[in-house]
FIFI-46901 format. One record per residue (C-alpha): residue in three letters; chain; residue number from 0; y, z, x. Coordinates in steps of 0.2 Angstrom, whole numbers, plus 5000, padded with zeros to 4 digits. Layout:
N
<node><aa>ALA</aa><ch>A</ch><i>NUM</i><c2>Y</c2><c3>Z</c3><c1>X</c1></node>
...
This chain:
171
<node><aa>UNK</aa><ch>A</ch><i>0</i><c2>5404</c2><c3>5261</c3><c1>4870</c1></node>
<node><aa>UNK</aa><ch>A</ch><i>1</i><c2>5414</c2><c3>5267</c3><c1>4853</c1></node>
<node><aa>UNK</aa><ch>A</ch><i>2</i><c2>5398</c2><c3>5282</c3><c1>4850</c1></node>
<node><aa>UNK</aa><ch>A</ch><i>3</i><c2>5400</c2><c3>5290</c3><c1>4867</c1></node>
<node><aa>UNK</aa><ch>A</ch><i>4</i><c2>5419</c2><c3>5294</c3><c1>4863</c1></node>
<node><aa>UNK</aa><ch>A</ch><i>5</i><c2>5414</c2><c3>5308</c3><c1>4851</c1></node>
<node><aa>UNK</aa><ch>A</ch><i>6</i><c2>5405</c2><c3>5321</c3><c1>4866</c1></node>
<node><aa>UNK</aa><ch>A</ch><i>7</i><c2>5402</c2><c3>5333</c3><c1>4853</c1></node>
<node><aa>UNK</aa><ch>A</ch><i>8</i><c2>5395</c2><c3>5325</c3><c1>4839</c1></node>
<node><aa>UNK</aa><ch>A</ch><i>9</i><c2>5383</c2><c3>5313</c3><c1>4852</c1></node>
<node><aa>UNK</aa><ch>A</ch><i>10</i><c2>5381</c2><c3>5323</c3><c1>4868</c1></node>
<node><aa>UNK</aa><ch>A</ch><i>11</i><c2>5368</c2><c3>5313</c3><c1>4878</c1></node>
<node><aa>UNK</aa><ch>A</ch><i>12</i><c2>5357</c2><c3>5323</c3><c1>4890</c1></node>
<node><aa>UNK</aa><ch>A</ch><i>13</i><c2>5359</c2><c3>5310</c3><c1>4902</c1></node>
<node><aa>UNK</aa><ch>A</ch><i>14</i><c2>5376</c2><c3>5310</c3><c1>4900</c1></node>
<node><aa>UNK</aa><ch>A</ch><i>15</i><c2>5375</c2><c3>5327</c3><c1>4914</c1></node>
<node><aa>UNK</aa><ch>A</ch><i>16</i><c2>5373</c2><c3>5313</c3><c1>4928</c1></node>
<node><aa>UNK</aa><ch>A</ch><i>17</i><c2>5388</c2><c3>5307</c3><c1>4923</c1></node>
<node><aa>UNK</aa><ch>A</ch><i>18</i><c2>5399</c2><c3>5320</c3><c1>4931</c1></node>
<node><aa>UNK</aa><ch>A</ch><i>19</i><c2>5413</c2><c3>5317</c3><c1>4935</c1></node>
<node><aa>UNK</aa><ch>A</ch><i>20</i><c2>5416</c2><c3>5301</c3><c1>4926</c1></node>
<node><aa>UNK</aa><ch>A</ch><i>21</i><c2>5432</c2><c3>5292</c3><c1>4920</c1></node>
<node><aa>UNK</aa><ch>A</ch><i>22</i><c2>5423</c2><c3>5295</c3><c1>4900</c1></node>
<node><aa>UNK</aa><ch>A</ch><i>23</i><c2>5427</c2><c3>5314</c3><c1>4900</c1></node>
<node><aa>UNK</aa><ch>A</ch><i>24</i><c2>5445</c2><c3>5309</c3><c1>4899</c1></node>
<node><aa>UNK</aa><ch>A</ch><i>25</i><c2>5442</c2><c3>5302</c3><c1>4884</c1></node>
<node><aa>UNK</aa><ch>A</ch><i>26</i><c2>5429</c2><c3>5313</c3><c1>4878</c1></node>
<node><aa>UNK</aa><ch>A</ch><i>27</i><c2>5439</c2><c3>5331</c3><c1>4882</c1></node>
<node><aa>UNK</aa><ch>A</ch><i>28</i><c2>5452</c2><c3>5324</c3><c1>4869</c1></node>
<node><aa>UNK</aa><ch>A</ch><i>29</i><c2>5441</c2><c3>5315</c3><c1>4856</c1></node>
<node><aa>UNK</aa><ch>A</ch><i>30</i><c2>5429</c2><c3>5330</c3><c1>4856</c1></node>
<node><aa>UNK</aa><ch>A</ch><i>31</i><c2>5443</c2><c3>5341</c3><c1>4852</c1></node>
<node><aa>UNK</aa><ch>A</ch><i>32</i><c2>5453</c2><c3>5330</c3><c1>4838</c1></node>
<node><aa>UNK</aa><ch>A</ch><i>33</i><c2>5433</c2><c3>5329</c3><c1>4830</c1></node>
<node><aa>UNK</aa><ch>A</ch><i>34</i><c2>5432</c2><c3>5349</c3><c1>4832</c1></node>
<node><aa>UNK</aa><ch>A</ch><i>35</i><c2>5450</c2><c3>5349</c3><c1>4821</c1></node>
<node><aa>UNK</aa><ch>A</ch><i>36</i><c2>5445</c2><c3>5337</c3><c1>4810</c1></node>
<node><aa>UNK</aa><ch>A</ch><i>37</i><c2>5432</c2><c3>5344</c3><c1>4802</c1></node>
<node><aa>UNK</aa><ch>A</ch><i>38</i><c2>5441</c2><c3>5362</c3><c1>4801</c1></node>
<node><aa>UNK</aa><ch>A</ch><i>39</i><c2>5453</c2><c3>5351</c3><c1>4795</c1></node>
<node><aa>UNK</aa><ch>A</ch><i>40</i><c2>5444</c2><c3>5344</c3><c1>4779</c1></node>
<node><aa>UNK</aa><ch>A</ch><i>41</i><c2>5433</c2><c3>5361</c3><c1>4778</c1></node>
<node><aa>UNK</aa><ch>A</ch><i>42</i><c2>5449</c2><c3>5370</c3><c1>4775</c1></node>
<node><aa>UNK</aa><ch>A</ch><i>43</i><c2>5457</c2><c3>5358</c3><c1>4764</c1></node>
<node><aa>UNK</aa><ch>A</ch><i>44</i><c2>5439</c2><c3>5356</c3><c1>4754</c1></node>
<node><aa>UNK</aa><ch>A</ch><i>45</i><c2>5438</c2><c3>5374</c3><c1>4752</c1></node>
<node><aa>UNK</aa><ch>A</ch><i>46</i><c2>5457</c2><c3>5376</c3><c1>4748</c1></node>
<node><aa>UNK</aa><ch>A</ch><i>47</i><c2>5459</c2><c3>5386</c3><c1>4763</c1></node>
<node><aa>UNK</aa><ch>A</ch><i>48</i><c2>5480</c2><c3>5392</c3><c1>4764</c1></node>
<node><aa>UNK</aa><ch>A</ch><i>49</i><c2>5486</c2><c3>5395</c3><c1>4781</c1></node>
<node><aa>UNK</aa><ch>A</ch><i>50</i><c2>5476</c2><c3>5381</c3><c1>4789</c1></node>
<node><aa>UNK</aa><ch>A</ch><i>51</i><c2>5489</c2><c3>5381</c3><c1>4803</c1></node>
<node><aa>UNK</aa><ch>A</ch><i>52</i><c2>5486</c2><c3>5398</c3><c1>4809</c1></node>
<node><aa>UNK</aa><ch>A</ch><i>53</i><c2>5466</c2><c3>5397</c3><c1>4805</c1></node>
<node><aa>UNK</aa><ch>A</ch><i>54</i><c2>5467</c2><c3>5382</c3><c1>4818</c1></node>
<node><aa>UNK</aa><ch>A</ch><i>55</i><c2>5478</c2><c3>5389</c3><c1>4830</c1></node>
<node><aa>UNK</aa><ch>A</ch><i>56</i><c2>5467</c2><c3>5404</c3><c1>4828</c1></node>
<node><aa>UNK</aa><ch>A</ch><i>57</i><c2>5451</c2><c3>5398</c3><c1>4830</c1></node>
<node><aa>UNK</aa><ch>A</ch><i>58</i><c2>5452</c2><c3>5377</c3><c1>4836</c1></node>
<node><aa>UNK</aa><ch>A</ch><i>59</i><c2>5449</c2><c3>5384</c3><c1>4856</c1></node>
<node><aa>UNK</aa><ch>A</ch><i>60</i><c2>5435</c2><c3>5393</c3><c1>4854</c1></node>
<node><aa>UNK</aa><ch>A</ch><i>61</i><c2>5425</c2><c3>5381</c3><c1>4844</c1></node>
<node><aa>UNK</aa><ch>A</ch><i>62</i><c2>5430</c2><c3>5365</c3><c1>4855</c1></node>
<node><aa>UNK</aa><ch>A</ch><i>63</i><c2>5422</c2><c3>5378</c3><c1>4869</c1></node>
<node><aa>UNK</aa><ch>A</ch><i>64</i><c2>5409</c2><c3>5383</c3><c1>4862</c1></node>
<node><aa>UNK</aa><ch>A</ch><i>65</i><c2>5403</c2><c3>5366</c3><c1>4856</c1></node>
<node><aa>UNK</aa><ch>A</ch><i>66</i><c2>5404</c2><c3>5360</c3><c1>4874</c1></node>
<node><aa>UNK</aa><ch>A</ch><i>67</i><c2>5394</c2><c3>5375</c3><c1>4879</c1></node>
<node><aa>UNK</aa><ch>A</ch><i>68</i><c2>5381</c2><c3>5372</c3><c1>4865</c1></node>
<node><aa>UNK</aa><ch>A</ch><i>69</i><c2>5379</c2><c3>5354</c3><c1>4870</c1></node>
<node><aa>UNK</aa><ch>A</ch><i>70</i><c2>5378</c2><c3>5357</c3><c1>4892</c1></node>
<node><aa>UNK</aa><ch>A</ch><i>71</i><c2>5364</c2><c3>5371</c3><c1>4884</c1></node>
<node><aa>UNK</aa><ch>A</ch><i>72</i><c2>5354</c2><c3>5360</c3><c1>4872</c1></node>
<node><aa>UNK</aa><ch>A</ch><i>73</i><c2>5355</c2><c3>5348</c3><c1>4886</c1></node>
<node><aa>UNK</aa><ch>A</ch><i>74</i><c2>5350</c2><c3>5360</c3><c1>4900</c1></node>
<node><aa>UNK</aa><ch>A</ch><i>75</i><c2>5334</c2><c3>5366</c3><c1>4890</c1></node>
<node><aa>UNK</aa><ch>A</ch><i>76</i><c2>5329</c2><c3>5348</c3><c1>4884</c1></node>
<node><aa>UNK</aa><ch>A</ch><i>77</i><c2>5330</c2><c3>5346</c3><c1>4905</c1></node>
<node><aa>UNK</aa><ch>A</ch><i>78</i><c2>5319</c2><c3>5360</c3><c1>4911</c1></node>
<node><aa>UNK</aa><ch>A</ch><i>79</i><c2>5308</c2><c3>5356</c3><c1>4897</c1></node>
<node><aa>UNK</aa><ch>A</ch><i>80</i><c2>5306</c2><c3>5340</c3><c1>4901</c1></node>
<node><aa>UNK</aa><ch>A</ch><i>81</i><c2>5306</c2><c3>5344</c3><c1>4920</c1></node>
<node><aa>UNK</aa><ch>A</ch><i>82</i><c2>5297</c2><c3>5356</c3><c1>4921</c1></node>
<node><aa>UNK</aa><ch>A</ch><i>83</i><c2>5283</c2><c3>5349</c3><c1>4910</c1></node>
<node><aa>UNK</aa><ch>A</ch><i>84</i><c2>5282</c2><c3>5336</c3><c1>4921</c1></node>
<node><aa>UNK</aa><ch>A</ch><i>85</i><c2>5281</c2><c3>5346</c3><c1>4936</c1></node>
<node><aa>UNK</aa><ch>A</ch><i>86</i><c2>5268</c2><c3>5357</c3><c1>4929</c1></node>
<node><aa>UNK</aa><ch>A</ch><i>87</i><c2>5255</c2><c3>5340</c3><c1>4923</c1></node>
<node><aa>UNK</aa><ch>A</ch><i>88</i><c2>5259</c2><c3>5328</c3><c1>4936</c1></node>
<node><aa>UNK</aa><ch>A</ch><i>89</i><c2>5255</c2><c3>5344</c3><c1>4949</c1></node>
<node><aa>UNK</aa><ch>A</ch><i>90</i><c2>5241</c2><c3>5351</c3><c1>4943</c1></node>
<node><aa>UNK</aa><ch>A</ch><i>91</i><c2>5231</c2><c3>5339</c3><c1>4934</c1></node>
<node><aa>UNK</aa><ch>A</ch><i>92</i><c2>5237</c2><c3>5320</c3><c1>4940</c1></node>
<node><aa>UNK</aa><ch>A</ch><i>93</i><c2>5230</c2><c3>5310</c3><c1>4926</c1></node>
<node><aa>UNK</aa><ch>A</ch><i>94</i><c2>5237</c2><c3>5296</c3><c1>4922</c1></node>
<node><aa>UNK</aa><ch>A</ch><i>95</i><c2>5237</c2><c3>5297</c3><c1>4905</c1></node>
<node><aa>UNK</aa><ch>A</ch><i>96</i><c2>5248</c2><c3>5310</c3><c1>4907</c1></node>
<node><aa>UNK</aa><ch>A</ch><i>97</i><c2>5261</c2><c3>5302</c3><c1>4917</c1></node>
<node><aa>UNK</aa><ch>A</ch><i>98</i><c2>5260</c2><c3>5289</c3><c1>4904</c1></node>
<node><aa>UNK</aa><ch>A</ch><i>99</i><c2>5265</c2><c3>5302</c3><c1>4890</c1></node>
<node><aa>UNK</aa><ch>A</ch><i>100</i><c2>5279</c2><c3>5309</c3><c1>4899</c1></node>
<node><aa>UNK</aa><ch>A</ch><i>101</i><c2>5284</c2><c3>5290</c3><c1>4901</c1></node>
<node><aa>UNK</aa><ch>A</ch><i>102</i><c2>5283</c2><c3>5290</c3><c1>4882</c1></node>
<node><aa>UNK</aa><ch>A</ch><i>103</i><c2>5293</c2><c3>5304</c3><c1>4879</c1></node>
<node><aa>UNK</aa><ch>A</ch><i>104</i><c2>5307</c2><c3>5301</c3><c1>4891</c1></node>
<node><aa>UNK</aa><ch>A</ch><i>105</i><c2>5308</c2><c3>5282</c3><c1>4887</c1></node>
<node><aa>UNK</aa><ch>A</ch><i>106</i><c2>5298</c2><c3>5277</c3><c1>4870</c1></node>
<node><aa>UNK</aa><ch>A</ch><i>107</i><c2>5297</c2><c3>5283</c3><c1>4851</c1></node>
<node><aa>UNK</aa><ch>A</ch><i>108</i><c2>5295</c2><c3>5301</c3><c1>4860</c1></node>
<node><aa>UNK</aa><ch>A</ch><i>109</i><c2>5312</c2><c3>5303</c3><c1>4866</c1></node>
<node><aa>UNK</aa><ch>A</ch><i>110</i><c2>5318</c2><c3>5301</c3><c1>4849</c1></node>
<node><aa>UNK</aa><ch>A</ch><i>111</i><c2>5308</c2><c3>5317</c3><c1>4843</c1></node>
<node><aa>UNK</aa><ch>A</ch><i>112</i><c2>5311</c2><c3>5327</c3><c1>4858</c1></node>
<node><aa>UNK</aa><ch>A</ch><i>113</i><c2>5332</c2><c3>5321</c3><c1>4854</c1></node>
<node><aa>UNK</aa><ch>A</ch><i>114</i><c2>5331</c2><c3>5328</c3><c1>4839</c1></node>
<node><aa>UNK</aa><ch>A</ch><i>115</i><c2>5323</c2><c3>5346</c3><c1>4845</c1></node>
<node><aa>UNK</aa><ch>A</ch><i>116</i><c2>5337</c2><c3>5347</c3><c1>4856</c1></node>
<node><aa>UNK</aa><ch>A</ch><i>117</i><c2>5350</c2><c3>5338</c3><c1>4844</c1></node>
<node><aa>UNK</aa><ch>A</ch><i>118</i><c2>5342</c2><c3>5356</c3><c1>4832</c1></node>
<node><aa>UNK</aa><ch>A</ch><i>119</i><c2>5345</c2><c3>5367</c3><c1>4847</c1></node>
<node><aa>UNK</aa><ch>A</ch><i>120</i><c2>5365</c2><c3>5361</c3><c1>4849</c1></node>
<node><aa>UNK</aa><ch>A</ch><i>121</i><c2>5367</c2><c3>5364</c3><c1>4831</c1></node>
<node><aa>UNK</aa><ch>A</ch><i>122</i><c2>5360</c2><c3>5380</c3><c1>4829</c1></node>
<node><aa>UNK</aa><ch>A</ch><i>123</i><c2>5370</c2><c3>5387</c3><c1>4844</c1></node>
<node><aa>UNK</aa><ch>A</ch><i>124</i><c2>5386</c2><c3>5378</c3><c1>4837</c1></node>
<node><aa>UNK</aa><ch>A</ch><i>125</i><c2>5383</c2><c3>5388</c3><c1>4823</c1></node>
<node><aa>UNK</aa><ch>A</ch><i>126</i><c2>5379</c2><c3>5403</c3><c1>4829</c1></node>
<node><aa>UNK</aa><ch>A</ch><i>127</i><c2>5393</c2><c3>5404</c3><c1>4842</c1></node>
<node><aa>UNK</aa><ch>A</ch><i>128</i><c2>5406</c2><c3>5399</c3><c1>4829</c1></node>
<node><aa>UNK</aa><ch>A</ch><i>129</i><c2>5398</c2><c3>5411</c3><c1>4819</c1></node>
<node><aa>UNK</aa><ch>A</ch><i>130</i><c2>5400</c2><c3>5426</c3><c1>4828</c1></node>
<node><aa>UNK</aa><ch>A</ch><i>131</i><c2>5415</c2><c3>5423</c3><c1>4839</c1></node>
<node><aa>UNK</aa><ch>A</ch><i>132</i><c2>5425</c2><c3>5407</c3><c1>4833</c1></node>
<node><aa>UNK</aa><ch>A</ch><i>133</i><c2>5434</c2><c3>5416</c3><c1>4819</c1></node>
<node><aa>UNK</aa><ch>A</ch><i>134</i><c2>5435</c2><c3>5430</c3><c1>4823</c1></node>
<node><aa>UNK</aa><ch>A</ch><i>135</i><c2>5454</c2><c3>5432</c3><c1>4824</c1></node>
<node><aa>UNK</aa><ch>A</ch><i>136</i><c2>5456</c2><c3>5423</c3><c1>4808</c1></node>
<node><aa>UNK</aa><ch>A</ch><i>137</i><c2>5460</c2><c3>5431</c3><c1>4788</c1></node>
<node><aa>UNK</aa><ch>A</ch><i>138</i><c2>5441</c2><c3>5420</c3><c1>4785</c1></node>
<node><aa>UNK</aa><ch>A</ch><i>139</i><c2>5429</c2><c3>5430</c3><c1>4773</c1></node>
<node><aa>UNK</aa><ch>A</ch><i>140</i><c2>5410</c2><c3>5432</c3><c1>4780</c1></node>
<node><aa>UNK</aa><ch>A</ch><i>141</i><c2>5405</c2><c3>5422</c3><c1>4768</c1></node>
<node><aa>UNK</aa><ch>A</ch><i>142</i><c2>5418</c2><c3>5406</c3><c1>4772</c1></node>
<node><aa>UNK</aa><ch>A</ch><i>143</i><c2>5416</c2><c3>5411</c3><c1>4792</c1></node>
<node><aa>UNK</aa><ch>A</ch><i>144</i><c2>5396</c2><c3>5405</c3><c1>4789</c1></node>
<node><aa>UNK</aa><ch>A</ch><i>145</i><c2>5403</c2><c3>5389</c3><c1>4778</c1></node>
<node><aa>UNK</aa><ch>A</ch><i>146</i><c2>5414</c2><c3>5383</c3><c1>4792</c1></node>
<node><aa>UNK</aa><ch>A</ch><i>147</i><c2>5402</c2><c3>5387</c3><c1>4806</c1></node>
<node><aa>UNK</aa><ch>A</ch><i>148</i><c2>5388</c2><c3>5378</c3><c1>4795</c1></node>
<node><aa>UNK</aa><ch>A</ch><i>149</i><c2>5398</c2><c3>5362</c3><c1>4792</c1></node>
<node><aa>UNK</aa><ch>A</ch><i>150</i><c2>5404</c2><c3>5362</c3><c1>4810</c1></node>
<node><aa>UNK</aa><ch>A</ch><i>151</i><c2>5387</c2><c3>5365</c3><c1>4817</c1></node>
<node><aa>UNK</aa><ch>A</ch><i>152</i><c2>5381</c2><c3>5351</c3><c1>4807</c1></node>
<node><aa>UNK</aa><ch>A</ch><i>153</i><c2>5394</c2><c3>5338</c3><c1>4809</c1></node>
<node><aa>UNK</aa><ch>A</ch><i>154</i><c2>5398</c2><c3>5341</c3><c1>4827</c1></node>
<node><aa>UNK</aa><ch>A</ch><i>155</i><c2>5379</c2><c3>5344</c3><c1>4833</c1></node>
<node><aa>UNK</aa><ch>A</ch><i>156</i><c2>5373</c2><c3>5332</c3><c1>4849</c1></node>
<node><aa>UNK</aa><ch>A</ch><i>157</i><c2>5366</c2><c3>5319</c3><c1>4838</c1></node>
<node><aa>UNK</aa><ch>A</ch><i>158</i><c2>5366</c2><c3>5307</c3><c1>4851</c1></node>
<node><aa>UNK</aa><ch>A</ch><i>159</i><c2>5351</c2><c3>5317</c3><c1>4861</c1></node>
<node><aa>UNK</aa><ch>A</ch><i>160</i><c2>5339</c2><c3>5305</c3><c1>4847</c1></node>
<node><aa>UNK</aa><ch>A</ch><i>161</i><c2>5344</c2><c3>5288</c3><c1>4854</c1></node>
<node><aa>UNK</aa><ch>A</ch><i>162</i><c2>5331</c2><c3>5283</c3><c1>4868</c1></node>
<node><aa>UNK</aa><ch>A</ch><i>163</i><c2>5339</c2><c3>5286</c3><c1>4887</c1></node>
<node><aa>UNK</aa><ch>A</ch><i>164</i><c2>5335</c2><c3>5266</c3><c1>4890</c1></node>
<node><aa>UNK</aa><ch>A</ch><i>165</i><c2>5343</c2><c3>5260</c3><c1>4872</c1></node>
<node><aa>UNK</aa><ch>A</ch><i>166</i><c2>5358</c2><c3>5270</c3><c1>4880</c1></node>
<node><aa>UNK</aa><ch>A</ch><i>167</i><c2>5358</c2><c3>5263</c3><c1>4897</c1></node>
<node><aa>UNK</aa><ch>A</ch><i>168</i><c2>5359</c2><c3>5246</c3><c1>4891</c1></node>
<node><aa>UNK</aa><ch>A</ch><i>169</i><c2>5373</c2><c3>5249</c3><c1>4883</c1></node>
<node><aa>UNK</aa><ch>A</ch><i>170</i><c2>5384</c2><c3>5249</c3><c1>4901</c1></node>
């Protein structure tokens, strides 16, 4: 239960379904004290002055758009998926193919397909924070693409790699 607290580091796909749900009252907060901590410790590794300001300038939109990366990474990774299965069990119905998707949605698969959508979420947290996160801060370009490197890595969806049924056991 202690993983699913950080929504932004390890947004699962399946947790969509889970709207509404009592978790995003602890999630909304945890996500947001993650999202400051890592500006946090950017800032203070890079030396950064005014950190106040630079958080109250740019905290918002980076706890937004890491929300927005995650629902998108997730969304993709669900019409991927959906529609993939929609496409093979419709036109071909082979069971071999049925037994692939099973794969991929429950086995060794869903750790690879995870991790193409964990890549998705990072690139998005990074391009998002990138363009728009910053932009009311005294940030260079050059420390603007530091920040939005280390937050996209840190704060990416990691938990999109751990199997849907390793999860579900868990509650």
């Amino acid at each position: 239960m202690v993983p699913v607290v950080f929504a932004n580091v390890i947004f699962p796909t399946w947790f969509i379904s889970a709207l509404p749900s009592f978790l995003w009252l602890i999630i909304i907060p945890a996500n947001f004290l993650v999202d400051s901590l890592v500006l946090y410790f950017w800032m203070k590794a890079r030396k950064i002055e005014n950190k106040t300001q630079i958080w109250k300038k740019s905290i918002l939109r980076i706890w937004i758009f890491g929300f927005l990366s995650d629902f998108l990474a997730s969304a993709i990774l669900m019409l991927f998926y959906f529609g993939w299965f929609a496409f093979w069990e419709n036109l071909l119905s082979m069971d071999w193919i049925a037994s692939w998707i099973s794969i991929v949605a429950y086995g060794w698969g869903s750790s690879i397909y995870g991790l193409i959508g964990t890549l998705i979420g990072m690139v998005m947290i990074y391009l998002f924070n990138r363009q728009w996160s910053f932009k009311k801060t005294t940030l260079t370009s050059a420390q603007i693409q530091n920040a939005s490197f280390w937050l996209a890595l840190i704060t990416a969806p990691w938990m999109l790699i751990v199997p849907a049924d390793l999860v579900l056991r868990w509650f």
